[in-house]
C-alpha positions as CSV (number, residue, x, y, z in Angstrom):
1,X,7.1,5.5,19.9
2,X,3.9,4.0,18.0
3,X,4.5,0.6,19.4
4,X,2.2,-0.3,22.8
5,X,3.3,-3.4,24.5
6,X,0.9,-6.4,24.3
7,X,-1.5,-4.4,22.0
8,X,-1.2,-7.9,19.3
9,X,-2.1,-10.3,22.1
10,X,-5.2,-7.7,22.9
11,X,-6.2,-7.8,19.3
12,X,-6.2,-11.3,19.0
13,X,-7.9,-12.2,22.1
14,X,-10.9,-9.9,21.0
15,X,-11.4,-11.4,17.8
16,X,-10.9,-14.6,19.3
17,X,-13.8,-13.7,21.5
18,X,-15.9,-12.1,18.5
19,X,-15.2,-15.3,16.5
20,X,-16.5,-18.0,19.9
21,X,-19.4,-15.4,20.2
22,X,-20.6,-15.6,16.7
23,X,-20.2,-19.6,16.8
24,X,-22.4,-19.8,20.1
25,X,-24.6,-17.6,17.9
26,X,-25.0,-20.1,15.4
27,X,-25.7,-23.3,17.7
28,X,-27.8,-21.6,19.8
29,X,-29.9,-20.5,16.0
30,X,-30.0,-24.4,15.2
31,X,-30.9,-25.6,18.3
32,X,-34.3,-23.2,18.3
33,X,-34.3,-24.8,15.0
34,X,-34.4,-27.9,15.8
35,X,-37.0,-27.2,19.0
36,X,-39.3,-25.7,16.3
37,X,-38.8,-28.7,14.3
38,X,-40.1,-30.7,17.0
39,X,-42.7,-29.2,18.2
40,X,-41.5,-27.6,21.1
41,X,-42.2,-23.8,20.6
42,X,-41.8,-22.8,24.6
43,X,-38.4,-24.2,24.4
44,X,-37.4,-22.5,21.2
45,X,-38.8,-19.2,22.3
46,X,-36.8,-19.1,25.6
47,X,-33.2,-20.0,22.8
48,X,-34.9,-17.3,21.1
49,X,-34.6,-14.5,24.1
50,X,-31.1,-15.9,24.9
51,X,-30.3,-15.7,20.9
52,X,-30.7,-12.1,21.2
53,X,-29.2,-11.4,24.5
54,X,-26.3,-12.9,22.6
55,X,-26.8,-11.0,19.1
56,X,-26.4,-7.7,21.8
57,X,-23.5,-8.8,22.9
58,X,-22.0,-9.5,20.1
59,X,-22.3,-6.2,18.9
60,X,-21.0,-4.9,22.0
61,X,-18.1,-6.5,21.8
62,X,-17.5,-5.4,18.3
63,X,-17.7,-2.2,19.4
64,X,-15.1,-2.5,22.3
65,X,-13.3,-4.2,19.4
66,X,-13.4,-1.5,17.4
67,X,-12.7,0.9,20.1
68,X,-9.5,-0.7,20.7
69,X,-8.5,-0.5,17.2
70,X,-9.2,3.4,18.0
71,X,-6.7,3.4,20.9
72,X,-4.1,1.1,19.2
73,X,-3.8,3.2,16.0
74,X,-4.4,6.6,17.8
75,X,-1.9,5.9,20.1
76,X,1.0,7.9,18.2
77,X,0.3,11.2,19.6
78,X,3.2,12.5,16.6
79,X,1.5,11.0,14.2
80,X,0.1,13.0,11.9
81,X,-3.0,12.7,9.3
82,X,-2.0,11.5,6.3
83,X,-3.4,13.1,2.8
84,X,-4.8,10.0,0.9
85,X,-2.7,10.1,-2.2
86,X,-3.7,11.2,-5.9
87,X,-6.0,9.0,-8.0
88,X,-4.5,8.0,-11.1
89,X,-6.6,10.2,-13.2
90,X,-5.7,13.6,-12.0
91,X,-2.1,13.0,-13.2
92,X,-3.4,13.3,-16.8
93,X,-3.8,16.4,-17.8
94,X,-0.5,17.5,-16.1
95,X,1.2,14.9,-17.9
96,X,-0.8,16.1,-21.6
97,X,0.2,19.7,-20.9
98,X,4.0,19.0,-20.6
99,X,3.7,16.5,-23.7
100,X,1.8,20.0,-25.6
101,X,4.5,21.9,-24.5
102,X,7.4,20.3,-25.5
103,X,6.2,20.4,-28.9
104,X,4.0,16.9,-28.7
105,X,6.2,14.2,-29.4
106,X,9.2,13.3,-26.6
107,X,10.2,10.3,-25.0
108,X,9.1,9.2,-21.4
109,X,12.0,10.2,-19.6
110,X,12.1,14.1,-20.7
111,X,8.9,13.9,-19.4
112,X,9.8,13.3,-16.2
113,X,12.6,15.6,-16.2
114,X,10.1,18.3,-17.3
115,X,7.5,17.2,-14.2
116,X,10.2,17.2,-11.9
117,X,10.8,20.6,-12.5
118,X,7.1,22.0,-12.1
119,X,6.1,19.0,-9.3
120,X,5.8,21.7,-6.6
121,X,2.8,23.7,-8.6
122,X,1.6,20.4,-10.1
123,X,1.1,18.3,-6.9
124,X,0.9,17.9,-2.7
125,X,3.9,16.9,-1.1
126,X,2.4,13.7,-0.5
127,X,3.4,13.0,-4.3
128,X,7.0,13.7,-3.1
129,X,7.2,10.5,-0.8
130,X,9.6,8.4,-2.1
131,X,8.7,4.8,-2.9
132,X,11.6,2.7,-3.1
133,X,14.4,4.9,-4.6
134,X,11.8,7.3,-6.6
135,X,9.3,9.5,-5.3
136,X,5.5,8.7,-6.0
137,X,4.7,10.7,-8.9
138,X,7.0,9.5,-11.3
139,X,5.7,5.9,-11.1
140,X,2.2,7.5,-11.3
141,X,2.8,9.7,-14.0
142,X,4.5,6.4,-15.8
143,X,0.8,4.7,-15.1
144,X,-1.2,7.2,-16.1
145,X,0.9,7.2,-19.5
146,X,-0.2,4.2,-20.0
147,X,-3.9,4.6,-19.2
148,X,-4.0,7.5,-21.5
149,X,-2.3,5.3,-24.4
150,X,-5.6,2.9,-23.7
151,X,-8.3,5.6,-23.5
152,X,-6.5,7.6,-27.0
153,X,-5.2,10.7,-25.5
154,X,-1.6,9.4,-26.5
155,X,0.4,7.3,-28.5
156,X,3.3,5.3,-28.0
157,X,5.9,4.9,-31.3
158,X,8.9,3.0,-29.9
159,X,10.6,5.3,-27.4
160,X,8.2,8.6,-28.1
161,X,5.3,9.7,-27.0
162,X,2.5,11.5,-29.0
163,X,-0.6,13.4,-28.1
164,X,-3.3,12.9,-30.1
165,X,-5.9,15.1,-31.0
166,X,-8.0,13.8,-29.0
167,X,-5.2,14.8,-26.1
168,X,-4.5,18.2,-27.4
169,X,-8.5,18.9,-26.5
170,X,-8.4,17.2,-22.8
171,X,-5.5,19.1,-22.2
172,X,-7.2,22.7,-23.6
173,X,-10.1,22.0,-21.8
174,X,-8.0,21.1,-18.5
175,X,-6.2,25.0,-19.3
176,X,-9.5,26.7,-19.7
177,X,-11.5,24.8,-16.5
178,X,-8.5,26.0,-14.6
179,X,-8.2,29.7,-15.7
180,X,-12.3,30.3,-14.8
């Protein structure tokens, strides 16, 4: 159960608080401003002192704040830490070593088919997830496609795929950073 009762209404009420806090921040700020303006620098100082005894609180409270941001997502003790998932750049050279090795030139879809079967060497299981009805990789590996079209490394002609030359030596020097 990850759910603790009441924990929106707790959240809401401290920001609440933060928010009213900050506000008496301000008017307290032009009032001294406005004692300054007039002359009156013993009545300014004193909104000065309070100012800051309010500044301090303030910060308190965003620390109790963020505290119970602590308890309320920490509160799962099942959950577990999640792996952030891959950036869309480390799905290239996989991606321009299949194209090499099915002989340069395929369409998206073998591809895939040809990813799926290495995706346990290629990839945490946190690329297995699904999202939707697919898992995460094969959307990613779809995107970085795409990115690789824009930055040269392949071409699209209709259906097919194409490494360029310029993909054929990103994907040799991915094989030889890998072997050292």
């Amino acid at each position: 159960m990850g759910y603790i009762p009441g924990a929106r209404e707790v959240e809401r009420s401290l920001r609440q608080s933060l928010r009213d806090v900050k506000s008496a921040l301000k008017q307290i700020n032009a009032q001294a401003g406005k004692l300054l303006a007039k002359g009156n620098y013993t009545g300014a100082e004193d909104l000065i002192s309070i100012a800051k005894k309010v500044g301090e609180f303030e910060m308190e409270l965003a620390s109790f704040r963020k505290r119970w941001q602590e308890i309320k997502h920490g509160w799962n003790p099942t959950k577990q830490t999640k792996e952030k998932p891959l950036p869309l750049w480390k799905y290239y050279a996989p991606t321009l070593r299949i194209l090499q090795d099915l002989g340069g030139t395929t369409q998206k879809e073998t591809i895939e088919q040809e990813m799926g079967q290495r995706i346990s060497d290629l990839f945490p299981p946190t690329e297995m997830e699904s999202k939707g009805k697919r898992p995460r990789w094969t959307f990613m590996m779809r995107r970085a496609l795409g990115a690789m079209e824009k930055e040269g490394f392949v071409q699209r002609v209709k259906k097919e795929w194409r490494i360029t030359p310029s993909g054929r030596k990103a994907a040799a020097s991915n094989l030889k950073s890998k072997e050292s």
